[in-house]
C-alpha positions in Angstrom: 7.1 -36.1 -63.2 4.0 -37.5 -61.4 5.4 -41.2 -61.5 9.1 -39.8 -60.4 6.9 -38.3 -57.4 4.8 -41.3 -56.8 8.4 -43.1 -57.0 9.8 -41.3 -55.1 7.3 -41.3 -52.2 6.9 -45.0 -52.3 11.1 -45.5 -51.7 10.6 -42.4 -48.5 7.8 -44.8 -46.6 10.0 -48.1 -47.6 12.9 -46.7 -46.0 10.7 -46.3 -42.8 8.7 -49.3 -42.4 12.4 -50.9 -43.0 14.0 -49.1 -40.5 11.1 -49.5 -38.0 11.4 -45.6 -37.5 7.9 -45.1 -36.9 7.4 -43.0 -33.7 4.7 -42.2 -31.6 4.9 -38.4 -30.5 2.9 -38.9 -27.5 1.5 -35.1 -27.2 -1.8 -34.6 -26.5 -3.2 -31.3 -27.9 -5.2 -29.2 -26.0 -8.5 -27.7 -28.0 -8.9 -23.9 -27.4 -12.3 -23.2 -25.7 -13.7 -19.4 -27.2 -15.7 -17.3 -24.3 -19.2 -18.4 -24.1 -20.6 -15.5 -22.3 -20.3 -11.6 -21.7 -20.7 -10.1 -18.8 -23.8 -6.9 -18.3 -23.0 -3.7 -18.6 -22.5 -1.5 -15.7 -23.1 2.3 -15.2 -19.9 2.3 -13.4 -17.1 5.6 -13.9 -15.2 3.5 -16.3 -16.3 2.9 -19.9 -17.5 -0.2 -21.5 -13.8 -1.9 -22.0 -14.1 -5.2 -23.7 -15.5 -5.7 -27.4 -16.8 -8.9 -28.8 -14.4 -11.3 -31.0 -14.4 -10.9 -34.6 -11.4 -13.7 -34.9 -12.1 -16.8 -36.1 -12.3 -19.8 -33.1 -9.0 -21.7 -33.2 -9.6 -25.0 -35.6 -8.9 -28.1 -34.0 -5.8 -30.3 -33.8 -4.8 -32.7 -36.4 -4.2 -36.2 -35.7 -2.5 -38.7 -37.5 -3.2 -42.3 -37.9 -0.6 -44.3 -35.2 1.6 -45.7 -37.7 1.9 -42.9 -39.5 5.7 -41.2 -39.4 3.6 -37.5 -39.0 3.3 -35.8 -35.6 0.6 -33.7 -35.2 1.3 -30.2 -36.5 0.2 -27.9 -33.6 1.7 -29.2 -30.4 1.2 -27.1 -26.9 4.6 -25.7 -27.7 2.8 -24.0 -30.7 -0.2 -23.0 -29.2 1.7 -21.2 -26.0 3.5 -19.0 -28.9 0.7 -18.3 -30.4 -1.5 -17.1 -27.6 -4.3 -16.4 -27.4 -5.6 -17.3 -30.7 -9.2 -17.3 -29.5 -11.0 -14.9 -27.2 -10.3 -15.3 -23.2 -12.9 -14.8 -20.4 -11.9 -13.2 -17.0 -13.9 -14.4 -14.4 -14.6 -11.2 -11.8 -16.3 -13.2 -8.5 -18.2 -10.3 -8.0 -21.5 -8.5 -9.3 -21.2 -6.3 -11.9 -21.0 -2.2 -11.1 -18.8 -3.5 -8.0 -15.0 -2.4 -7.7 -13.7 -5.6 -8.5 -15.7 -5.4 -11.7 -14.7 -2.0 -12.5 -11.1 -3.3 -12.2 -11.9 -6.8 -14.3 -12.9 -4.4 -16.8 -10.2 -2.3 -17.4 -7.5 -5.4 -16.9 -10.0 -6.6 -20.0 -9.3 -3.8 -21.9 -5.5 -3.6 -21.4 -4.9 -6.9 -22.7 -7.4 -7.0 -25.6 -5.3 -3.8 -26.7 -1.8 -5.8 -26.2 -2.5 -9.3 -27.2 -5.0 -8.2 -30.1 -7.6 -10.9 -28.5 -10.3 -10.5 -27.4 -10.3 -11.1 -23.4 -14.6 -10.8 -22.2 -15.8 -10.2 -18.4 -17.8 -12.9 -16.6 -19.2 -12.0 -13.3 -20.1 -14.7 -11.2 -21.0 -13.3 -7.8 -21.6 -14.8 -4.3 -20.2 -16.9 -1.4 -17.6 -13.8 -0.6 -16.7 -14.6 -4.4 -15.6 -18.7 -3.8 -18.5 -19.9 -6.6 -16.2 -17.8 -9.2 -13.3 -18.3 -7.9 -13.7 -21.8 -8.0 -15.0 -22.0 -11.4 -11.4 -20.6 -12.3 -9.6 -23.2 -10.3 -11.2 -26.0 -11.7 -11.0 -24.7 -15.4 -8.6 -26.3 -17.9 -5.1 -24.9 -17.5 -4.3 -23.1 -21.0 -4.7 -19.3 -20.2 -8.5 -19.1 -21.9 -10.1 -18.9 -18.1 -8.6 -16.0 -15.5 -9.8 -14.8 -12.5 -9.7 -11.0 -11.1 -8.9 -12.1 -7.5 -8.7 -10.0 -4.5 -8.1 -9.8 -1.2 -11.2 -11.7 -0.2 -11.0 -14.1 -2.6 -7.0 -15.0 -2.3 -6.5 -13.7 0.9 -9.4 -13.7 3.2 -11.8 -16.8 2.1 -10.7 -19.7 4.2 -11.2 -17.6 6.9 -14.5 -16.3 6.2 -16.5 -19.5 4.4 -16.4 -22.9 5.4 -15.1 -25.7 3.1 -14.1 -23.1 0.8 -13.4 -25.3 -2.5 -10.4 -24.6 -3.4 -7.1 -23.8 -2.3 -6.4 -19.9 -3.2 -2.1 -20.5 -2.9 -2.5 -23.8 -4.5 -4.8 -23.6 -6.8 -3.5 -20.3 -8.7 -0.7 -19.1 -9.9 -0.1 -15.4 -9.6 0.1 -13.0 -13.4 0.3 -10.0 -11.8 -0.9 -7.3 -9.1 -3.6 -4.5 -10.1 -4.5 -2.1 -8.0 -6.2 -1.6 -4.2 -9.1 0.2 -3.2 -9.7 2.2 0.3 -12.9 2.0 2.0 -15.2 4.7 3.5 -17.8 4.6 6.8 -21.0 5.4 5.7 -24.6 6.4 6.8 -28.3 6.7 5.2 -28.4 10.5 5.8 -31.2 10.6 7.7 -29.6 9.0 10.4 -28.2 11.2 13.2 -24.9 11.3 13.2 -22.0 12.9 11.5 -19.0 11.4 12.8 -17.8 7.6 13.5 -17.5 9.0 17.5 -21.2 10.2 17.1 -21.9 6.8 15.0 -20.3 4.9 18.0 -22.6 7.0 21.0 -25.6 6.8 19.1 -24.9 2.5 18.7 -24.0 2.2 22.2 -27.6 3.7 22.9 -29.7 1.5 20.8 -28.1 -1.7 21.2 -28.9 -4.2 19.0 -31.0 -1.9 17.0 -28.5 -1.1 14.2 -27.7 -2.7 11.1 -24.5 -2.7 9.1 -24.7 -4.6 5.5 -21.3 -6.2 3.9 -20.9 -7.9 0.4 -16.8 -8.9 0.8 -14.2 -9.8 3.3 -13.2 -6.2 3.8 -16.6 -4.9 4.2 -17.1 -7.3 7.0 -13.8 -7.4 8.9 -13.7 -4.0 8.7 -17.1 -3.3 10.0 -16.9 -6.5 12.1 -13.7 -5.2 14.0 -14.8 -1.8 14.2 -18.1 -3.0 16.4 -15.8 -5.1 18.3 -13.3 -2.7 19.0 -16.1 -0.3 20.2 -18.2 -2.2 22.1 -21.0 -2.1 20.0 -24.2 -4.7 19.6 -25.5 -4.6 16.3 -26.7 -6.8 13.7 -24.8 -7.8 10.5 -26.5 -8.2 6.9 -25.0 -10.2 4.1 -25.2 -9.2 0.6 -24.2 -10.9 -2.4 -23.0 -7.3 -4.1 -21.9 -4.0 -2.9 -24.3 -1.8 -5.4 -27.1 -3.9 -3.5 -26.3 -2.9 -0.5 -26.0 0.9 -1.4 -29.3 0.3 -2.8 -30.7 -1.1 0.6 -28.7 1.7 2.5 -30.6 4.3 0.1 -34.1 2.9 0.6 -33.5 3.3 4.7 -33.3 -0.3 5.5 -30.0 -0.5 6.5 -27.9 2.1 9.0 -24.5 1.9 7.9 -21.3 0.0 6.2 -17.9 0.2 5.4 -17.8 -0.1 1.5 -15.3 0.4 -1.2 -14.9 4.0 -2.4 -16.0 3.3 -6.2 -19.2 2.5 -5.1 -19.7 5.2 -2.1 -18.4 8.6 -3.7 -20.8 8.7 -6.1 -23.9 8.6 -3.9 -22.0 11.0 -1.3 -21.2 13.9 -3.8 -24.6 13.6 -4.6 -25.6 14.1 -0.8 -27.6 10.6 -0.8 -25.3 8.7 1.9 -23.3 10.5 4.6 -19.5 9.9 4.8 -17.6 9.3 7.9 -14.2 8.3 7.7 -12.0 6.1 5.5 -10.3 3.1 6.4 -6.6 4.5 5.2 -3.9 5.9 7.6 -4.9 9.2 5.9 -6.6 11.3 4.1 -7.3 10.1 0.8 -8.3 12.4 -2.4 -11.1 10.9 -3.8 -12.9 11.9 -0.7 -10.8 15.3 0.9 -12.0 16.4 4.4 -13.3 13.0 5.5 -10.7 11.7 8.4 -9.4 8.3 8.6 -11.1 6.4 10.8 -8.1 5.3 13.0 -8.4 8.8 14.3 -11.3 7.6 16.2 -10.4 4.2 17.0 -6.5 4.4 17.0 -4.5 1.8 14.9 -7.6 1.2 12.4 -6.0 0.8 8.9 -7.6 -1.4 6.0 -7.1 -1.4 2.3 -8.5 -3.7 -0.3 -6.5 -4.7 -3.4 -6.5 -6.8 -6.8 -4.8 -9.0 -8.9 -4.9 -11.5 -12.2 -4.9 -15.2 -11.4 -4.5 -18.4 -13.7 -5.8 -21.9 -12.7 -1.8 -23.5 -11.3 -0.4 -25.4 -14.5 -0.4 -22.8 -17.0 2.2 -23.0 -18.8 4.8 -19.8 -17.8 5.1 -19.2 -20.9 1.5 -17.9 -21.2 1.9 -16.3 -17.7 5.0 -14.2 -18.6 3.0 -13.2 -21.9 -0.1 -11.9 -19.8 1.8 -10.2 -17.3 4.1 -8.1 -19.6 1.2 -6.8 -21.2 -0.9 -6.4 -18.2 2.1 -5.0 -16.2 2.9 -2.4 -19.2 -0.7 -1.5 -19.8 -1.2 -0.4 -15.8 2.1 1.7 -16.5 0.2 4.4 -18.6 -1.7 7.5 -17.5 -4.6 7.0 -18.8 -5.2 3.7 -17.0 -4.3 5.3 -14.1 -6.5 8.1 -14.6 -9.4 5.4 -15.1 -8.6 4.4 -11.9 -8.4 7.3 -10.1 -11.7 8.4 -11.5 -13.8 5.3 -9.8 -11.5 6.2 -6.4 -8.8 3.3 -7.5 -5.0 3.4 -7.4 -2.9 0.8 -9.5 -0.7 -1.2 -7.7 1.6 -3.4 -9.9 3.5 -5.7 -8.9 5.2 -8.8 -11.2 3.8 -12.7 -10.6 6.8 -13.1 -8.4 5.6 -10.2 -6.1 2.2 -11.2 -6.1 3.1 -14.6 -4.8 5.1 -13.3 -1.9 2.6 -10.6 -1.1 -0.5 -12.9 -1.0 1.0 -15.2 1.4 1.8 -12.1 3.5 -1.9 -11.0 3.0 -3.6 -14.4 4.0 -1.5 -14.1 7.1 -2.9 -10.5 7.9 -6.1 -11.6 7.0 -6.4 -14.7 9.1 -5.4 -12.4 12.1 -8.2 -9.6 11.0 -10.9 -12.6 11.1 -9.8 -13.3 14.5 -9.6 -9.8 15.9 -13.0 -9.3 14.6 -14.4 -12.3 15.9 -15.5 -13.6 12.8 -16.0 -17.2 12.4 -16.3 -19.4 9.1 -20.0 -20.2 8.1 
């Protein structure tokens, strides 16, 4: 039987090198990369979400000789099917205990559920969240690096950074839209005032003696256009995360900010920083009793929001995979009670959506950097 095989074998590779059938596929295969780092842990509402891999990485391709008759056996056809068969890292632009981190975590956690992978936070804060942002863009197209984008890093960068380095509609392509945050007017509580109209007297007083801290685009355009539209002369202080600029607020160095809810309701239930108004059209009920602040200054609305991003080329079919799960997974009530809890809502919307809607935003947001008289630096 061994010489029928041998034989046999022999005659199959004749009848090729005969018939000068010997093809080049002409695919190259793309090597999975496994997550080389986990993000710290934060004492944020929301749980510790991600675990660490226990699959095996993904081995590499095979190649074959060039005159051999034998494609390689796992093509990028294969490997979109198959996805993720190694452990993918989101990439949240933000310091860790921050909204956008909160968020990161919990998108983590719903598609590590789904896709039985395991998908690990990376924070990689600063430069109103451009250095992660572009670490995403400029990361090898096969669904292994994401990015938790936002309004500031979609949206709002070009407007607020100079030679941001990359482009946020080019450069991404939409999986699907999260959630959105509202923001509150805060104090240090030993300051003396208990409204935004007693916040705007007692600036117009001391002017140029205030400060007012941001860490994001919405921080600063909101606080930025509220000073404008008052009157006010104050001085602005950048931070490179919200939690250290509650930390700044708490030690009295700095007088007030408009911040992200997640981060402010904790330290206002406890009585350490003094709410003034939120940045909704209304009342909102993380925060009840505290009036918007377009009751003051009359039009003033601002809301921050969040969505999943892959470096443009992944494959769609990879996309589609990420946002059915992610889409499904922000569906159920616990999810949205994690997000209530840390002052959240979930706002999903499908790739398609998200790529209509972030145009729309980077037009409001282009228009909100000029109102405020902000300028790129």
């Amino acid at each position: 039987m061994h010489a029928r095989f041998c034989a046999a074998l022999a005659a199959f590779a004749l009848t090729f090198v005969i018939q000068g059938t010997v093809q080049a596929q002409g695919q190259s295969s793309k090597s999975i990369p496994g997550a080389t780092a986990a993000s710290a842990s934060t004492s944020a509402p929301m749980s510790a979400l991600t675990s660490a891999s226990t699959s095996a990485p993904a081995s590499a391709p095979i190649s074959a000789p060039i005159s051999a008759p034998i494609s390689a056996p796992t093509s990028v056809t294969g490997q979109t099917s198959r996805y993720p068969t190694a452990p993918v890292k989101v990439v949240v632009p933000f310091a860790a205990g921050s909204s956008t981190d909160m968020v990161g975590r919990e998108v983590a956690r719903i598609l590590t559920d789904d896709l039985h992978q395991s998908f690990i936070v990376e924070n990689r804060p600063g430069a109103q969240a451009t250095i992660g942002s572009a670490q995403v863009a400029r990361a090898a197209a096969d669904g292994y690096t994401l990015l938790l984008g936002s309004n500031t890093s979609i949206a709002a960068a070009p407007f607020l950074i100079k030679d941001v380095p990359y482009k946020p509609l080019k450069d991404f392509v939409p999986v699907a839209r999260v959630g959105s945050v509202p923001f509150v007017l805060i104090v240090r509580p030993d300051l003396p005032v208990k409204t935004a109209a007693e916040l705007i007297a007692y600036a117009r007083q001391q002017p140029g003696k205030l400060t007012w801290g941001y860490a994001n685009s919405a921080n600063q355009a909101a606080a930025a256009g509220m000073t404008k539209a008052a009157g006010l002369d104050t001085t602005a202080v950048p931070y490179t995360g919200v939690p250290q600029l509650v930390v700044d607020m708490l030690g009295g160095r700095l007088d007030f900010a408009i911040i992200d809810v997640t981060n402010a309701a904790p330290q206002i239930k406890a009585g350490k920083l003094r709410a003034l108004a939120v940045t909704p059209a209304q009342e909102i009920s993380a925060l009840p009793g505290v009036p918007p602040l377009g009751a003051t200054l009359p039009g003033f609305e601002l809301v921050g929001w969040y969505g999943l991003y892959a470096p443009a080329g992944t494959p769609q079919a990879v996309v589609d995979r990420l946002s059915v799960a992610l889409l499904k997974g922000l569906g159920d009530s616990t999810v949205k009670q994690h997000f209530a809890q840390a002052g959240l809502e979930t706002y999903p919307a499908s790739a398609k959506d998200l790529a209509s809607f972030g145009q729309a935003e980077t037009v409001k947001w282009e228009r909100l950097a000029h109102d405020a008289g902000i300028t790129p630096q």
